[in-house]
C-alpha positions in Angstrom: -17.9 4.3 -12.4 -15.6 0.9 -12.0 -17.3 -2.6 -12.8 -18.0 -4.3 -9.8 -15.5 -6.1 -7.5 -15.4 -9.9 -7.0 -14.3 -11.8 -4.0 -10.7 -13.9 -5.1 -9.4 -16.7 -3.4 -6.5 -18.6 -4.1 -5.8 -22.0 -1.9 -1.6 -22.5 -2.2 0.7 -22.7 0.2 1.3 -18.6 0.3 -2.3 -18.2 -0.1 -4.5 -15.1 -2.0 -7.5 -14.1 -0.2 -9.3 -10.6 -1.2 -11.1 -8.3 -3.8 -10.9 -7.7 -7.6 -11.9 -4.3 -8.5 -12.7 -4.3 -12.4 -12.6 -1.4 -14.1 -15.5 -0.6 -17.0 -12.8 1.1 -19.1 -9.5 -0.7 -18.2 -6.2 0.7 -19.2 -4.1 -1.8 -18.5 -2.4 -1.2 -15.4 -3.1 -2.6 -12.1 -2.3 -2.3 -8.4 -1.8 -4.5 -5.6 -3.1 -2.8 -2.0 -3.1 -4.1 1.2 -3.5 -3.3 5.0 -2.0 -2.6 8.3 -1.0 -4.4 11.2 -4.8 -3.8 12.6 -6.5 -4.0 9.8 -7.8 -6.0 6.7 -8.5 -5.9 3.1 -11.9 -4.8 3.9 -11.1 -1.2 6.0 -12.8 1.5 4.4 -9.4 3.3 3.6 -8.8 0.5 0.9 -11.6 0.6 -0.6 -12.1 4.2 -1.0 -8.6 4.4 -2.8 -9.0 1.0 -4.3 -12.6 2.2 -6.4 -10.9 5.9 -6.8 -8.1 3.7 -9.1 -11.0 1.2 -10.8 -13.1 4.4 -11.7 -9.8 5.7 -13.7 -9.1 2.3 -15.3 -7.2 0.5 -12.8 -7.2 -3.0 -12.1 -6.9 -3.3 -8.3 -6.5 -6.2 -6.3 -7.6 -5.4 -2.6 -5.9 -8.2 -0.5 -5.3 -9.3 2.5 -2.0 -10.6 3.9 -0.7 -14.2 5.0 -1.0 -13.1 8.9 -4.7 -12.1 8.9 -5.5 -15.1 6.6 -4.0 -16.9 10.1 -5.8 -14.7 12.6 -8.8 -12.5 12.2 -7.8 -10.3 15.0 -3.9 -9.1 16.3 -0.4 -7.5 15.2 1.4 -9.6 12.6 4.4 -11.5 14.2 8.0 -10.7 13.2 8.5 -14.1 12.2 5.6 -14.1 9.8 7.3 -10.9 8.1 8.6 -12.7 5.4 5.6 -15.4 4.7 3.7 -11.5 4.3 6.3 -10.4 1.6 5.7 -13.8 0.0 1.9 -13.2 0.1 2.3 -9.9 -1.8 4.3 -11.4 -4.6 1.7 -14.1 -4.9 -1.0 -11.3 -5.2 1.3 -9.6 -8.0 1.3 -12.9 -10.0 -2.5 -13.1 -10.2 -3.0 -9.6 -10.9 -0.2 -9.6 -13.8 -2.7 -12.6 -15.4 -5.1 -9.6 -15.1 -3.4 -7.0 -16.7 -0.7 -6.0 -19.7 0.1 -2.8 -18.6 2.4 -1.6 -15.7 1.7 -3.0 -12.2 2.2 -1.1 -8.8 2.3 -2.4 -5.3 1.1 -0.3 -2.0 -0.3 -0.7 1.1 -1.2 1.3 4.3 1.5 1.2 7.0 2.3 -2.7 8.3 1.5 -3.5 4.5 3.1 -0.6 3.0 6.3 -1.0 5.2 6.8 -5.1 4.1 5.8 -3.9 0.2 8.7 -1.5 0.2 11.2 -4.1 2.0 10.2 -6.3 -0.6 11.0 -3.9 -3.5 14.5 -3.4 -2.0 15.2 -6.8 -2.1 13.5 -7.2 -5.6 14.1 -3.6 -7.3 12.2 -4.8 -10.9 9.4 -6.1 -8.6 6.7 -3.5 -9.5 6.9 -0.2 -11.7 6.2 2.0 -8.4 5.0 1.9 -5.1 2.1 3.6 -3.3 3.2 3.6 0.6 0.1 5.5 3.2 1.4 6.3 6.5 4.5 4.5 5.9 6.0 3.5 9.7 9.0 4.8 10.8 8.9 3.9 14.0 7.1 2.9 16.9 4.8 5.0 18.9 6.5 7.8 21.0 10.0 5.8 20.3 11.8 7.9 17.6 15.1 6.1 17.9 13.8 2.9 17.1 14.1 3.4 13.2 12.3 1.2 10.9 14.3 2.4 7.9 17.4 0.1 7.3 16.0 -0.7 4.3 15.7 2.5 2.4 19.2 2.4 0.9 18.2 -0.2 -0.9 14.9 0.9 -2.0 15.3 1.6 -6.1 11.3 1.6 -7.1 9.9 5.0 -7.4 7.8 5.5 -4.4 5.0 7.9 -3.7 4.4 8.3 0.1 0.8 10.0 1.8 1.9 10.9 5.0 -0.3 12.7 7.9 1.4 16.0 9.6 0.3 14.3 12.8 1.4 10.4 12.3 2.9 9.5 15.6 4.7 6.7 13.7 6.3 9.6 11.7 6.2 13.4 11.9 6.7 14.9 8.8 10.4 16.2 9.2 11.2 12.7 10.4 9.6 11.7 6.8 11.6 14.5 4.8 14.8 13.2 6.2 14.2 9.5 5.6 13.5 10.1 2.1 16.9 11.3 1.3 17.8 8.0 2.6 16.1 6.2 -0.8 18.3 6.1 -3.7 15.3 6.1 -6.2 12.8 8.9 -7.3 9.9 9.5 -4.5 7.2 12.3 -3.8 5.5 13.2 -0.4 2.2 13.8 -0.5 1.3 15.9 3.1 -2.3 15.4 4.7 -2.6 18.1 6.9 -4.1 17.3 10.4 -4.2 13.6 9.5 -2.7 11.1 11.9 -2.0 7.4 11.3 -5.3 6.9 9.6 -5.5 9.6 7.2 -8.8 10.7 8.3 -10.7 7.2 7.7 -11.0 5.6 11.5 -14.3 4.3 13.0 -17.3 5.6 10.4 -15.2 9.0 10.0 -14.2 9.2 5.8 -12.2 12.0 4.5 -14.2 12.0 0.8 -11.0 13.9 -0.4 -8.3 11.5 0.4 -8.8 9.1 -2.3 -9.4 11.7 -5.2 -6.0 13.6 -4.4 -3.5 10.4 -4.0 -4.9 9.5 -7.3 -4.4 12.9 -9.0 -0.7 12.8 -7.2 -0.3 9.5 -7.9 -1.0 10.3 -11.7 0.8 13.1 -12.0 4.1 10.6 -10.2 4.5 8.0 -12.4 2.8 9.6 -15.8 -0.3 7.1 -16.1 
C-alpha cells in the first residue's frame, strides 16, 4: 500500500494546488497528473490511477490546473491555455524536489491534451507522457482536428483510449499517432467512452491496474 497523500499548496503567481501521493517504498520516479476540462484533481479517475502508481513506488502529484484554481465550476477558456501549460511545469518543479528518478507528465483529456502541447514545445520536458482519452476533436465534429501539434511531439507517449470516445474513435486515434515523430503505444479500453468507465459512482477496478502494467512495460520502470 502507498503512504498517505497530503494536501499541497503553493501561493505564486502560476500557482500549485493539489495532492501528494507518497509512496511507502519509493523508487524514485514521479508523475505529474491532472484533469479535464470538467473535472478536478479530486475525480475518482485520478486517484484510482494516481494510488495504483504510489502502491508501485511512484511519487505522484495529483493537481489541479490554473483554470479550476480560477473557477470551481466550467470549460477552461482558450486564452487561459497557456497560463494551464505554465501550471503543469510549475507542478513538475515541485515534484522534481520530490524525487531523483525519472519524472512523467499525464493527464486525462483537457489536461492530457495541454501536457502533450507542452512537451512539443519543450521535448526534454518529462521522460514520457501518460495521455487518457486524449481529444481529437470536438463532439460529433471530426474535421475539427486538435492535432497540429503532434509533429512536434518527441516525448514517448503512452495513450488509454476508449473504443467508444466520441472525442476520438479508435481508427481516428491509429491514424493520428503516425502523425508523432516519437515512440507511443495505444492502450484500447474496450466499450469505454470519454471516461474510461469512472463517471458518476460507476469505477472500472481494472483500469488503473492495467495502464500501470502497460505503462511499465512502456517506458521499462
Amino acid at each position: 500500500m502507498s503512504g498517505a497523500y497530503e494536501s499541497f499548496v503553493d501561493s505564486t503567481d502560476t500557482p500549485i494546488r493539489g495532492f501528494f501521493h507518497h509512496p511507502t517504498n519509493p523508487n524514485g520516479k514521479g508523475l505529474v497528473l491532472t484533469h479535464g476540462a470538467g473535472a478536478n484533481c479530486r475525480s475518482s479517475l485520478l486517484l484510482a490511477i494516481s494510488e495504483h502508481f504510489a502502491n508501485s513506488g511512484f511519487t505522484v502529484l495529483r493537481c489541479d490546473l490554473p483554470f479550476r484554481q480560477v473557477r470551481p465550476f466550467g470549460p477552461p477558456h482558450p486564452a487561459q491555455a497557456q497560463r494551464d501549460r505554465e501550471g503543469l511545469k510549475r507542478a513538475l518543479e515541485a515534484l522534481r524536489k520530490q524525487v531523483s528518478g525519472r519524472v512523467f507528465l499525464g493527464g486525462h483529456s483537457y489536461g492530457g491534451r495541454q501536457a502533450s502541447m507542452l512537451c512539443a514545445s519543450e521535448p526534454d520536458l518529462v521522460d514520457g507522457l501518460l495521455l487518457l482519452s486524449c481529444p481529437l476533436h470536438p463532439p460529433r465534429k471530426p474535421e475539427q482536428l486538435r492535432t497540429q501539434h503532434f509533429p512536434e511531439l518527441r516525448t514517448k507517449s503512452l495513450f488509454v483510449h476508449g473504443t467508444r470516445d466520441p472525442l476520438g474513435l479508435i481508427d481516428e486515434m491509429s491514424l493520428a499517432l503516425k502523425l508523432i515523430p516519437a515512440e507511443t503505444s495505444l492502450l484500447q479500453r474496450e466499450g469505454a467512452g470519454h471516461d474510461l468507465g469512472f463517471k458518476g459512482k460507476a469505477q472500472d477496478p481494472q483500469l488503473a491496474p492495467v495502464v500501470l502494467q502497460r505503462f511499465h512495460e512502456f517506458f521499462d520502470v
